[in-house]
C-alpha positions in Angstrom: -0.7 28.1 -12.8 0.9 25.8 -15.0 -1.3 24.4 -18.4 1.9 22.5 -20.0 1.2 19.4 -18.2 0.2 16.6 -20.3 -2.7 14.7 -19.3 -2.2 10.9 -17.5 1.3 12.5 -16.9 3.8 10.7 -14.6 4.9 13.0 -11.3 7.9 12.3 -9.8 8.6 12.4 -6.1 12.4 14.3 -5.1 14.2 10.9 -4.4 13.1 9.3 -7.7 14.1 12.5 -9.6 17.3 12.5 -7.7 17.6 8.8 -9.0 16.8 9.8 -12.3 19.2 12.5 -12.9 21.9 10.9 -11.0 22.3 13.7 -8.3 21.6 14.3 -4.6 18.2 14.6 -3.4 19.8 18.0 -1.7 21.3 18.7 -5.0 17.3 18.0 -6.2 16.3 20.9 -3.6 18.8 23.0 -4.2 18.2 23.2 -8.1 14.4 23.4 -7.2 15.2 26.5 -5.3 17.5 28.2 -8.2 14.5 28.0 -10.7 12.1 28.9 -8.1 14.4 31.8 -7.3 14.3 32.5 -11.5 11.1 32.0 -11.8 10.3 28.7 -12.9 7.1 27.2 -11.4 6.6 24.0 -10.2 3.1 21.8 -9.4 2.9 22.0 -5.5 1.4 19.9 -2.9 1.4 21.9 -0.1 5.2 22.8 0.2 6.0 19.4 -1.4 7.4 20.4 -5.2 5.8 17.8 -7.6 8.1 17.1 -10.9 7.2 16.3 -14.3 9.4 14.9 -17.2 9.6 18.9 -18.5 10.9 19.5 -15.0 13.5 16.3 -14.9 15.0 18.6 -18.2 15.4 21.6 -16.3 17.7 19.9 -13.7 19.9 18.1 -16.3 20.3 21.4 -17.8 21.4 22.9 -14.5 23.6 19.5 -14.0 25.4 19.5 -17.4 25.8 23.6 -17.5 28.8 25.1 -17.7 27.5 28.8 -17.4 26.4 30.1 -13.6 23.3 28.8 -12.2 21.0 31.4 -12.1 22.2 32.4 -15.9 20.6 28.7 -16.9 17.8 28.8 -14.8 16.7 31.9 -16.4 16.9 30.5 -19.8 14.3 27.5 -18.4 12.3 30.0 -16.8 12.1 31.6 -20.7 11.8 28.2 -22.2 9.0 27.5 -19.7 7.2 31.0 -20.3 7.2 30.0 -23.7 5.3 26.6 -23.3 2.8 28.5 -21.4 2.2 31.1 -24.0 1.8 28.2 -26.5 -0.7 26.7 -24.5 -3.2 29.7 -23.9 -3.2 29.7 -27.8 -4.3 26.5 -28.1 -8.2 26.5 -29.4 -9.9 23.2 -28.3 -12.1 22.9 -30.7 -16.0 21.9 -29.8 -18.0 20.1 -32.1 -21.3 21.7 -32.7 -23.5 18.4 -31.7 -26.8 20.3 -32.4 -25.8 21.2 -35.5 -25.4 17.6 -36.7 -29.0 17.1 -35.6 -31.4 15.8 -38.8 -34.2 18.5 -39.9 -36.8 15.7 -40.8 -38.9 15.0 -38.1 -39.3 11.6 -39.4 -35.8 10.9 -38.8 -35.8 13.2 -35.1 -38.6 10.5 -34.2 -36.8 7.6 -35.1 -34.0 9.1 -33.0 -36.1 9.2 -30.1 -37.6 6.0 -30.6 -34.2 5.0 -30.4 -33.3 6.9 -27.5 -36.2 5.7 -25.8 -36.0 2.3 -26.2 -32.4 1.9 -24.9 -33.7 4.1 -22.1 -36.5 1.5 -21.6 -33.5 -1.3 -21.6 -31.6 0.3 -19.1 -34.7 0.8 -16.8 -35.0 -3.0 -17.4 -31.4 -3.7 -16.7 -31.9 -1.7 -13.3 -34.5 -3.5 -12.3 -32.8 -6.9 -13.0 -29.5 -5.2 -11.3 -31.9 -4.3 -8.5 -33.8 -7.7 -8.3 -29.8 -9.4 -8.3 -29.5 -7.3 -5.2 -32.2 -8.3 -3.6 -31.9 -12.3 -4.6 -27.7 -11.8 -3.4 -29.1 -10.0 0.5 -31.1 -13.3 0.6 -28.3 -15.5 -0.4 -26.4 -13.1 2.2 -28.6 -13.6 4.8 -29.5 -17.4 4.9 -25.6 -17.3 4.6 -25.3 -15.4 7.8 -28.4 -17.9 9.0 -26.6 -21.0 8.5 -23.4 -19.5 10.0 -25.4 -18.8 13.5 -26.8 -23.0 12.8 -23.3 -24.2 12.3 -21.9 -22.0 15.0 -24.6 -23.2 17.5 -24.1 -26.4 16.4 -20.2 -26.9 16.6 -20.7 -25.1 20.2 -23.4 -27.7 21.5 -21.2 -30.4 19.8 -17.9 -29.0 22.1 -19.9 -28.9 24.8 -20.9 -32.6 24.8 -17.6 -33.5 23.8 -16.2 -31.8 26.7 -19.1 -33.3 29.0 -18.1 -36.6 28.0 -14.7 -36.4 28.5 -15.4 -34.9 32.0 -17.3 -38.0 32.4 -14.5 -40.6 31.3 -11.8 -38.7 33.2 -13.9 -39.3 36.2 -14.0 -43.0 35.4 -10.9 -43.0 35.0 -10.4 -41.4 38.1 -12.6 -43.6 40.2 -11.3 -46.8 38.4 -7.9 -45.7 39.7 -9.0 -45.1 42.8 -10.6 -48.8 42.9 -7.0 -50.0 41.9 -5.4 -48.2 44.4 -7.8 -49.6 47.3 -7.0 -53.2 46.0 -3.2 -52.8 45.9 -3.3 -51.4 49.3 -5.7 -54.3 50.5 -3.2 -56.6 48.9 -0.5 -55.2 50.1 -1.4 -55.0 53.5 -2.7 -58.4 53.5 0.8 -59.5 52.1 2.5 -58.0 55.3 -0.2 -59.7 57.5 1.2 -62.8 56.0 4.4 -62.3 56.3 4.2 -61.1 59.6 2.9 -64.6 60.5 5.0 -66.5 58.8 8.0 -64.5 61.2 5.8 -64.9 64.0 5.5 -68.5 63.0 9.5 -68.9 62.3 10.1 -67.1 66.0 8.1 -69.6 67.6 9.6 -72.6 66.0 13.1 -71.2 66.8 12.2 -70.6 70.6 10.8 -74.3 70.4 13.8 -75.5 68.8 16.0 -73.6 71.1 14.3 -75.0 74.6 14.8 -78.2 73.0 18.6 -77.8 72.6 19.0 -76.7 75.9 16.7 -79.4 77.4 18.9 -81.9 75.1 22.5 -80.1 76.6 20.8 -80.6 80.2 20.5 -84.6 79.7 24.2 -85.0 78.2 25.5 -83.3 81.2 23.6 -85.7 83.9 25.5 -88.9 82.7 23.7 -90.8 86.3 20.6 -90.5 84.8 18.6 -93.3 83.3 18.7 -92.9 79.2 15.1 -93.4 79.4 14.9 -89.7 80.4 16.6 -88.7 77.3 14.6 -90.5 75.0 11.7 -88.5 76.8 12.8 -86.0 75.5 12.3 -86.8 71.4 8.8 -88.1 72.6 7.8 -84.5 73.4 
């Protein structure tokens, strides 16, 4: 298990080490599995190898070496031994914090007082957190409250809206309809008229005609008194 790894330290994924080090992500792999090979360990998710900035120095060691491979990957792996070994002797050291307590109880009580009384406030500010919890479901609520109102509202307001423009279409419709009835009453009683007026033009030509014939009739009986052809005009 690695204990070189610096804490809030960046991870790399293979393609932005590969970016990094100006190489392949195969080349990234193959590397990977060189040290491996060696030695060298690497933080693992699952199968997935996780790199560090100490492990970004391993493979630009590997890409700028002019000795085989596995002869530089074994010199990481010592490096990286070495790291470790330094870490395990690392002491992290604890403060004694009962140590630093005060031997008057004068003092201890005042410390508790203390204590207590900041333990008091944050019972209070609970309560006020708890009470601004309470106040905000209200607020919540009536929210949700006058969301159902406006909803209803804007519904029943549609609904009228769409009852009244039923209504005017069907005015509309039967207002229409009422001009259509007219037009074809006029229309029909237009064709009436001018039917009569042809029937009324027929007649005056038949009359018109007789009379020309009546009035070729006449000139042709030249023994005839010309008191019979004046009859005729008085007709």
């Amino acid at each position: 298990m690695r204990r070189d790894i610096q804490p809030n330290e960046r991870a790399f994924s293979t393609k932005e080490v590969a970016e990094e080090v100006g190489i392949a992500t195969p080349t990234v792999r193959k590397y990977g599995q060189i040290l491996e090979r060696n030695g060298y360990e690497f933080l693992k998710d699952g199968d997935r190898r996780i790199f560090v900035q100490s492990d970004i120095g391993a493979l630009i060691a590997l890409r700028d070496t002019d000795k085989p491979l596995d002869d530089t990957a074994k010199d990481l792996v010592y490096q990286q031994k070495e790291r470790l070994k330094d870490s395990d002797e690392t002491e992290i050291a604890i403060p004694d914090t009962y140590g630093d307590l005060p031997q008057d109880p004068n003092q201890l009580k005042e410390i508790l007082m203390v204590l207590a009384n900041e333990l008091a406030a944050a019972r209070e500010m609970n309560m006020q957190m708890t009470n601004d919890m309470s106040q905000l479901k209200i607020t919540v609520s009536r929210l949700q409250q006058d969301h159902h109102v406006i909803s209803a509202t804007i519904g029943n307001a549609a609904q009228k809206t769409n009852a009244k423009i039923e209504r005017l279409t069907e005015q509309q419709k039967t207002h229409y309809e009422e001009l259509l009835q007219q037009e074809k009453e006029k229309s029909e009683l237009l064709q009436k008229e001018i039917q009569d007026l042809r029937n009324e033009q027929i007649k005056e030509w038949r009359l018109q005609n007789d009379f020309n014939k009546r009035l070729e009739e006449a000139i042709q009986r030249p023994n005839e008194k010309w008191g019979w052809l004046l009859s005729l005009f008085r007709k």
